[in-house]
N, C-alpha and C positions, 0 to 999 in steps of 0.2 A: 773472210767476212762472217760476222754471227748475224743473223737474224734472229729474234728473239718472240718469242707470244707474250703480251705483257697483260695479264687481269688483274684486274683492282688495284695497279701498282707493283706488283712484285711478277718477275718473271718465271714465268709458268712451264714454258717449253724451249729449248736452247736449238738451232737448226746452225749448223756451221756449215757455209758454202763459199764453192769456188764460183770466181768470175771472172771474164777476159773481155778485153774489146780488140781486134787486129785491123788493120789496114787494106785496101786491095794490093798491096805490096808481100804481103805477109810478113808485114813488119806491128811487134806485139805494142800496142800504144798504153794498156794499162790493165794489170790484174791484181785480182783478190785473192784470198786462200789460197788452199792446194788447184793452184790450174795448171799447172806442168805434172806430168808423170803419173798423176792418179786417174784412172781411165774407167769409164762407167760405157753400158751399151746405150747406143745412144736412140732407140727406141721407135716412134714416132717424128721426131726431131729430124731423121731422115727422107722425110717424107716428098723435100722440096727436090732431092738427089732422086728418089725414085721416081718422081713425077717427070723429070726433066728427061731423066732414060725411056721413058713407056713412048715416053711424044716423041723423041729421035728414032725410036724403032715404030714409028706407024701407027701410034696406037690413031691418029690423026681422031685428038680431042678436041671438041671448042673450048674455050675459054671456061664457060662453065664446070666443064666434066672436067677441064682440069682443074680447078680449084677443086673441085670432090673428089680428085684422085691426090690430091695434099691434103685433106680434110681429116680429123678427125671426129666425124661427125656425130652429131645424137640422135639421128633413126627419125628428124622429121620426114613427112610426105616428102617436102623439097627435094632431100636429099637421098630418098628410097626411091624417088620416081628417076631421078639423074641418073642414078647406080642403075639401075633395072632397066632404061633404054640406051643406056651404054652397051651393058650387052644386047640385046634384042638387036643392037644396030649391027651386031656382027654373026647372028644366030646362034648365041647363048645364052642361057638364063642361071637365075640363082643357082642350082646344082650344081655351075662349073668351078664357084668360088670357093677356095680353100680357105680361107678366113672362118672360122667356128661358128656354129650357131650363138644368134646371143639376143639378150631381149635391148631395146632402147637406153640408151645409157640416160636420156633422161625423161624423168617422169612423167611429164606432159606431153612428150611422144610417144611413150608408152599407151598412154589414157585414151588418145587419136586412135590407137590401132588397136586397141582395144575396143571404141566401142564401134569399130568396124570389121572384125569379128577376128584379127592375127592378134592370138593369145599365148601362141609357140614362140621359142628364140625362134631367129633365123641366119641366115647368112647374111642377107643384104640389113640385118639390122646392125652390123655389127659396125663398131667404128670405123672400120680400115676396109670394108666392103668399097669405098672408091677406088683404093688406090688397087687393090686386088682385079677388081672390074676394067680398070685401066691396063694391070698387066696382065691378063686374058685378053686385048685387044691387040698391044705389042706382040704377044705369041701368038695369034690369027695373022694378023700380018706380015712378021717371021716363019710364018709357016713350022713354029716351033712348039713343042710339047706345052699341052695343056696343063702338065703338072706342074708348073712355076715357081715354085716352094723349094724346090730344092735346092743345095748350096752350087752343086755343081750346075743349075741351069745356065744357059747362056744369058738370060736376063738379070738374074741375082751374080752373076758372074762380074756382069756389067758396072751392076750399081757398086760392087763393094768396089772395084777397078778405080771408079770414078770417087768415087766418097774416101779413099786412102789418097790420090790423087790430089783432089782438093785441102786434106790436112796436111798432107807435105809427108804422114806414117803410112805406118802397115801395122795398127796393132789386132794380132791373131792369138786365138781363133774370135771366128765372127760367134754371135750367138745365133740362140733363134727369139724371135720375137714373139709377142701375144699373141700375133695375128700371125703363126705360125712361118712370116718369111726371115729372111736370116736379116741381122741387124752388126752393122761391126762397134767398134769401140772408138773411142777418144779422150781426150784430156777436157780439158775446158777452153784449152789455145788454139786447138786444134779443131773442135767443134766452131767456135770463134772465126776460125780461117776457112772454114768450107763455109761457112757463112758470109766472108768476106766477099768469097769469091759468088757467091749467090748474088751477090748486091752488083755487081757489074759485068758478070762473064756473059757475050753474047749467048752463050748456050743458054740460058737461065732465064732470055727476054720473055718466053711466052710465059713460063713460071711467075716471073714478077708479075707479067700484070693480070694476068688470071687472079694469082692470091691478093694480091693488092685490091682489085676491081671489087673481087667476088669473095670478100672476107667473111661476110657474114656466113659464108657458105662452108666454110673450115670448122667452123665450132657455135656453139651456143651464143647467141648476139651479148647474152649479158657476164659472159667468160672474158677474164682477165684478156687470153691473148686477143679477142674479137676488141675487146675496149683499146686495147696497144693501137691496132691496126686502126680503129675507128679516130684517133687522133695523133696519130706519129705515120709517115709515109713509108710503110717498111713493112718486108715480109718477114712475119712472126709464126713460128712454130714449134710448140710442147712438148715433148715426150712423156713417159710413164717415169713414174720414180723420181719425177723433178729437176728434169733436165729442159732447157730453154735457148731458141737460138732466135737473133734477130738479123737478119741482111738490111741495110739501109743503104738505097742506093743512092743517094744525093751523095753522101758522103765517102760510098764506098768503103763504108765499114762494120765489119762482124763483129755483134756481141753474143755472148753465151754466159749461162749459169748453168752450175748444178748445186743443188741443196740432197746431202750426203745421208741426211734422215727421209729422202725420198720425199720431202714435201715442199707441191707443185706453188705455192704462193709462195714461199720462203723464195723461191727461186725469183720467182717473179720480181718479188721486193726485191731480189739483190741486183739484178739486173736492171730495171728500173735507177734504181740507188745509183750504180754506175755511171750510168747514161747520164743520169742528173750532175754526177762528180766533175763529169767531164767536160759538162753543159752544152751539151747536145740536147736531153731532153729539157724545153725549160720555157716560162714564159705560159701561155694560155695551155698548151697542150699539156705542159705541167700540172695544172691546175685541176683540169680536167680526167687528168690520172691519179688524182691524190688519192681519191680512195682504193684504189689498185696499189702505189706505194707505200700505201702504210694502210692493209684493211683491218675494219674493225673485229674484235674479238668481241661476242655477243658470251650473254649469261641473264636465262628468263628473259630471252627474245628481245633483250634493251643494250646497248654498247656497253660494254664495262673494260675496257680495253681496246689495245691493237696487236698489228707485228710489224716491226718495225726491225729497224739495223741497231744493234746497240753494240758492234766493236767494228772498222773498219779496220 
């Protein structure tokens, strides 16, 4: 699949991407591009895999704190005060988190804590400070080293067991991620199928509805994935580099993209795109995602294009 930037008529920027949709069977129902054999780390996008592991070992999240331990969040109060009596609840604070210091990923959370006097990055500002905060709770109630970053811990040991499990591989080596814990790899069918299995595996019940409930709480209310969730029944989650997976559990089935020039709409549209092919997505909630399907390309703050699919 191409996705394309189209301005003023001629196209501007070419994104070629893969896409899949699998079944709870892991049977593959429909792909685009290269989605078999070309394998990207899959980032962020794992998040719903590490969220499901922290809760099975103790991190005993509510509802909330677990959607902030899938979140890739942008450092509002909401989401700095969740993180911060996450730990408190277990006698740790921000210094335990190995995730980077960083400042607000977006601006208008920035502004907040700025004019409240946190002008430093921080740990707890940093995207993936949920799900980090979350696994410093699994390792207090494991009774296991605080350093949790490592490949060999018993918790990252855990998640990649389960996340190669779920695709049916093993492709090695893992990497490391932004947020400095290891992250494995996959294809797009593959990703697709731990997705599938996201949408129905008892293990994965409190994950659903946490993320489902509590979307707004994952990302930015007016972000692509936040808009998916706000009208499709389904847990959506992004990675870095433009990689996208959606679990829909009516249907029981995984979809994923990746867009290969690492750009996170390109993916989006194609995935979208899909779902629409397949006619899953469609009807009001269609309608309601059009500007997510095909967003507009701006030139002097007015539309002068889109991006849109121009090769299935």
């Amino acid at each position: 699949m191409i996705v394309g930037s189209i301005r003023s008529g001629l196209i501007e920027a070419v994104h070629p991407v893969a896409a899949a949709a699998v079944d709870a069977t892991g049977r593959i129902i429909a792909t685009n591009g290269e989605a078999s054999g070309r394998s990207f780390f899959l980032r962020s996008a794992l998040k719903p895999i590490q969220a499901a592991v922290t809760d099975a070992n103790g991190a005993a999240l509510g509802l909330e704190q677990l959607a902030v331990a899938d979140a890739s969040h942008s450092a509002f109060p909401i989401h700095v005060t969740l993180v911060e009596h996450m730990l408190l609840e277990v006698g740790l604070d921000a210094g335990h988190l190995r995730c980077p210091p960083d400042y607000p990923s977006s601006g208008d959370a920035e502004a907040i804590w700025v004019r409240r006097g946190r002008v430093e990055r921080e740990r707890v500002f940093h995207n993936c400070s949920g799900k980090h905060a979350a696994m410093l709770r699994a390792c207090v109630a494991r009774d296991w080293p605080l350093e949790y970053t490592a490949a060999d811990h018993p918790l990252q040991r855990q998640v990649i067991a389960l996340a190669e499990e779920l695709m049916g591989a093993a492709m090695r080596p893992a990497g490391v991620d932004g947020c400095g814990v290891p992250t494995p790899r996959a294809d797009a069918v593959g990703l697709a199928r731990m997705f599938s299995r996201v949408a129905v595996d008892p293990g994965f019940a409190r994950v659903r509805t946490a993320t489902m409930r509590f979307a707004s709480l994952l990302r930015d209310g007016d972000r692509p994935e936040t808009q998916i969730a706000r009208w499709f029944p389904a847990v959506v989650k992004g990675g870095a580099m433009g990689c996208i997976g959606i679990a829909w559990p009516e249907g029981g089935i995984g979809f994923a993209a990746k867009c290969w020039t690492g750009d996170g709409a390109a993916a989006t549209v194609a995935i979208l795109t899909l779902m629409s092919d397949l006619g899953i997505l469609s009807g009001y909630p269609r309608e309601q995602l059009a500007a997510v399907i095909s967003p507009e390309v701006l030139g002097g703050g007015a539309p002068v294009g889109s991006l849109t699919v121009i090769e299935r």
